[in-house]
N, C-alpha and C positions, 0 to 999 in steps of 0.2 A: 573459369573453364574455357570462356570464348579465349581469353588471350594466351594462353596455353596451347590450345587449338589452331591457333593463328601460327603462331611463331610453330608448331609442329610443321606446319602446311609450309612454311619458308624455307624451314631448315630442311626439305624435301630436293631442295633447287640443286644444292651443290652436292648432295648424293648423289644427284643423274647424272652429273656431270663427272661425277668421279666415276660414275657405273659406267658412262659411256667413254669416258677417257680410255676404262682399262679393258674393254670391250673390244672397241676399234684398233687399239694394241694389239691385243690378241689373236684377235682375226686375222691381222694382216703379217702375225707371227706363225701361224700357218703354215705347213707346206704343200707348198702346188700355186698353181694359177688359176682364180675363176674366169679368167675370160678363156682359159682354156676348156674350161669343165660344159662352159656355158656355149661357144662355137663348137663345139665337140672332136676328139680324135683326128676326124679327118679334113680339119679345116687348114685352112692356108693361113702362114702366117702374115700378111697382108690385113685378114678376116678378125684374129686372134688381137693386131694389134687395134684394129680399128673397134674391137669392142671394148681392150681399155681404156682407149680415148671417152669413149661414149661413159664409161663408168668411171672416171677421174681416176684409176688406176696409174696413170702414166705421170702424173703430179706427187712430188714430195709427200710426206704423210703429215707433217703439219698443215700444207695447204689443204689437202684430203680433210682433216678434221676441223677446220676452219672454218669451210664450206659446211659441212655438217651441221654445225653447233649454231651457224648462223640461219638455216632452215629452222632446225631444231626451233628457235627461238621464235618463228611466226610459225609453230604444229604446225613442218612440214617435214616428215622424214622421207620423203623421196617417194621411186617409183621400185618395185620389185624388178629384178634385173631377169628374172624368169619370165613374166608375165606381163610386166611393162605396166600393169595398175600402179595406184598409189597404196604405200605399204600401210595407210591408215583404215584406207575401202578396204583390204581383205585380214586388216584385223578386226575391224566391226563387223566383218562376216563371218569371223570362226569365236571371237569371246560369249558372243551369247552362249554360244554351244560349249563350252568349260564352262560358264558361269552357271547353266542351266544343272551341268554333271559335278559340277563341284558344292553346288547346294544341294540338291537331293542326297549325293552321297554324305555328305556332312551332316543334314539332318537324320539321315537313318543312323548315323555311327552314333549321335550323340544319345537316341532314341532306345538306341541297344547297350549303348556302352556305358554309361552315365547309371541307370536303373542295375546292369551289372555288377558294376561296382562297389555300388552301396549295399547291394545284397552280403558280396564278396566279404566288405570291409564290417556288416553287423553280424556277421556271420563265419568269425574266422577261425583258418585250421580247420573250416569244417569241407563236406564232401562238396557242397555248392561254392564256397572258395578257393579250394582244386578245381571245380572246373572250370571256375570263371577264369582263373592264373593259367590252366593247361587252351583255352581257348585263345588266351591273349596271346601266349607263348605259340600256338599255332600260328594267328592271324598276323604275328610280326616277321615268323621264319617262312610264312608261305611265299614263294614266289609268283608276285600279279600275274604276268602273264602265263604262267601254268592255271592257276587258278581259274581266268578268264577263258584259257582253253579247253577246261571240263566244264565249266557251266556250258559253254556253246555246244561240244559233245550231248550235256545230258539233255539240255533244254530246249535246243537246237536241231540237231541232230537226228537223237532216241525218242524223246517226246514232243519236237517238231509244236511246242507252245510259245515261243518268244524266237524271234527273228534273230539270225547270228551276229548284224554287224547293221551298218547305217546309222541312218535319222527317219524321224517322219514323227511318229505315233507313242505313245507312252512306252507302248512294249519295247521298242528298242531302248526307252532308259534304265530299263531292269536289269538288264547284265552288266552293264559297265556301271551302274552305280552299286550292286552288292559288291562288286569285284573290289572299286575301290574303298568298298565300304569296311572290307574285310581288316583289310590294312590300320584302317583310320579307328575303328572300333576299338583296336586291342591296345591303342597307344592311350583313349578316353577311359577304359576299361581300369588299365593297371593305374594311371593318375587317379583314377576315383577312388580306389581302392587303398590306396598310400594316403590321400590327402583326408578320405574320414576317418582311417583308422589313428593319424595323428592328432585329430580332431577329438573323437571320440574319448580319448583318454584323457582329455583335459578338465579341472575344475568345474566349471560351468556346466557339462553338459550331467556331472555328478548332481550337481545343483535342481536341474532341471530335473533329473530323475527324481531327487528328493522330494520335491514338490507334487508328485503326483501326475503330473503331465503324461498324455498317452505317449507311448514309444512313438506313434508314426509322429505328431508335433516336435518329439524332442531330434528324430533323426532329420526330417523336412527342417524346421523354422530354424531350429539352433544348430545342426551339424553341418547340413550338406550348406546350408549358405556362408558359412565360415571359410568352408572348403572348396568355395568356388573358385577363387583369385588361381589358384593353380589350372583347375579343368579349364578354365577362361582360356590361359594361355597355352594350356594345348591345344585346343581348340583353332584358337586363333592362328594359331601354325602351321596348324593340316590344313587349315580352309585357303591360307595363302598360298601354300604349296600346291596346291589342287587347283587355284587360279593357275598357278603358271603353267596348267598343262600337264594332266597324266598321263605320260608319254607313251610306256606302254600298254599302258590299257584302251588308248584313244587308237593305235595300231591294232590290238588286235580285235576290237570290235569296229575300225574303220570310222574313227568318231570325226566329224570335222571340227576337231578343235584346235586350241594354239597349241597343243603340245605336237600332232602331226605336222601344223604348221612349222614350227621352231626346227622340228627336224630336217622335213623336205628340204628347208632351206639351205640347213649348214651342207646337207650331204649336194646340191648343187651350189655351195660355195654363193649364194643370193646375199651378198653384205648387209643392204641395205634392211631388207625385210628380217634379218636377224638383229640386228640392231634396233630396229623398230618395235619387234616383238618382245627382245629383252628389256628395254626401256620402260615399258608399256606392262611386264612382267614386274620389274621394281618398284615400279610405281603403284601397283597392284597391292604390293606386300608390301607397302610402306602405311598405305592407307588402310590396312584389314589392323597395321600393328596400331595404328592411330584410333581407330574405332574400340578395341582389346583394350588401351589403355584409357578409354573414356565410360566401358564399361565397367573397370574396376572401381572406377567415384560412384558409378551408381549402385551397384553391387555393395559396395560397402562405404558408408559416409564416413567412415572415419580416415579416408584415403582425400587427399588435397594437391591441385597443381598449382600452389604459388611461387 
């Protein structure tokens, strides 16, 4: 398992480089000029050129990426062309704040969704499996930020109990984490639902009936553990996606986190810090899928990396 782990952690190296190859590509396939975005409208052009100088904009796009990859290689991804910080101090300023909102919401989805599920799945074609199916089918057609804009309305607003937007205090992790939670719940919901009931019909768990075993043992020890390897990797999915920033939900409850970052960025055309943050984003979700697949050997020993 160490050396599985090892060679995953290597084979890390040349995905960033491929992530940033096709990154710095694209940005710079664009239309517009940031050092126009960033001297603003009424600047002279004089101003305009001297701030691509300052941003190596005025260099070839191989030399541009050259420079880049040779930073890159001593963590150094630059300075933010907006703020002039280093683009690594203002992502250790905002990842806590996703890391913070992407585990709370991820632990309440799995909390609701997970137990849903398996209701859903021992319990099928019946009234409580329409509603768990009709809730999931809600929670995947709801649009986040409508959503996130009536919980502010009722709770906010009407009943004036949890603060509309920020940081500081628990209350503010209430809205934006049901919000995202809503989302996240119906995708663990219906996977739970799918993966016992394929479970459930299988030999063994006949077996286990026969034996006398209480239903809650045979659905806990023998069903839902059979049926994790799936929940596992949905899971594992939403939790990396939710690292890289819930975009709209970090807007409309004003979250400081990397998804407001990522955006602020591209929409002032900020290179450096958008590449910084995507980088830092795959890497993210490289190492959540690393972790996923070292849970499935613990989760089930009959799973092996040699």
């Amino acid at each position: 398992m160490l050396q599985y782990t090892i060679r995953r952690l290597i084979s890390t190296i040349p995905v960033l480089i491929g992530i940033s190859l096709l990154l710095f590509v694209m940005l710079r396939a664009l239309p517009g000029d940031p050092a126009l975005v960033l001297a603003g409208q009424m600047a002279s052009p004089e101003d305009i050129e001297l701030i691509r100088v300052q941003l190596g904009l005025n260099q070839p796009i191989h030399i541009q990426y050259a420079k880049f990859i040779s930073r890159l290689a001593v963590l150094d991804l630059g300075r933010s062309a907006r703020t002039q910080n280093p683009v690594l101090e203002e992502i250790w300023a905002r990842l806590p704040n996703t890391f913070l909102l992407a585990t709370t919401a991820i632990t309440l989805a799995c909390l609701i969704g997970i137990p849903a599920g398996i209701i859903a799945a021992v319990r099928p074609y019946t009234k409580i499996d329409y509603l768990v199916t009709s809730f999931s089918l809600f929670g995947i057609s709801m649009p986040v930020f409508w959503l996130g804009l009536m919980l502010v309305v009722v709770f906010s607003v009407t009943l004036q109990i949890l603060p509309a937007g920020g940081i500081g205090t628990w209350k503010h992790v209430v809205l934006p984490t049901v919000t995202l939670a809503s989302f996240v719940v119906a995708f663990i919901a219906r996977m739970t639902r799918s993966s016992m009931l394929e479970v459930l019909s299988q030999d063994y768990i006949t077996t286990a009936r026969s034996k006398g075993l209480m239903e809650k043992v045979v659905i806990i020890k023998h069903a839902l553990r059979n049926a994790l390897i799936p929940i596992i990797t949905v899971v594992g999915l939403q939790f990396g996606s939710l690292l890289g920033g819930a975009v709209l939900t970090e807007t409309v409850f004003a979250w400081p986190g990397m998804g407001r970052l990522i955006v602020d960025s591209i929409l002032a055309r900020d290179y450096p810090m958008i590449q910084g943050a995507i980088l830092i984003f795959g890497l993210l979700y490289i190492l959540v899928n690393l972790i996923v697949d070292l849970i499935y050997a613990w989760v089930d020993p009959r799973i092996h990396y040699d």
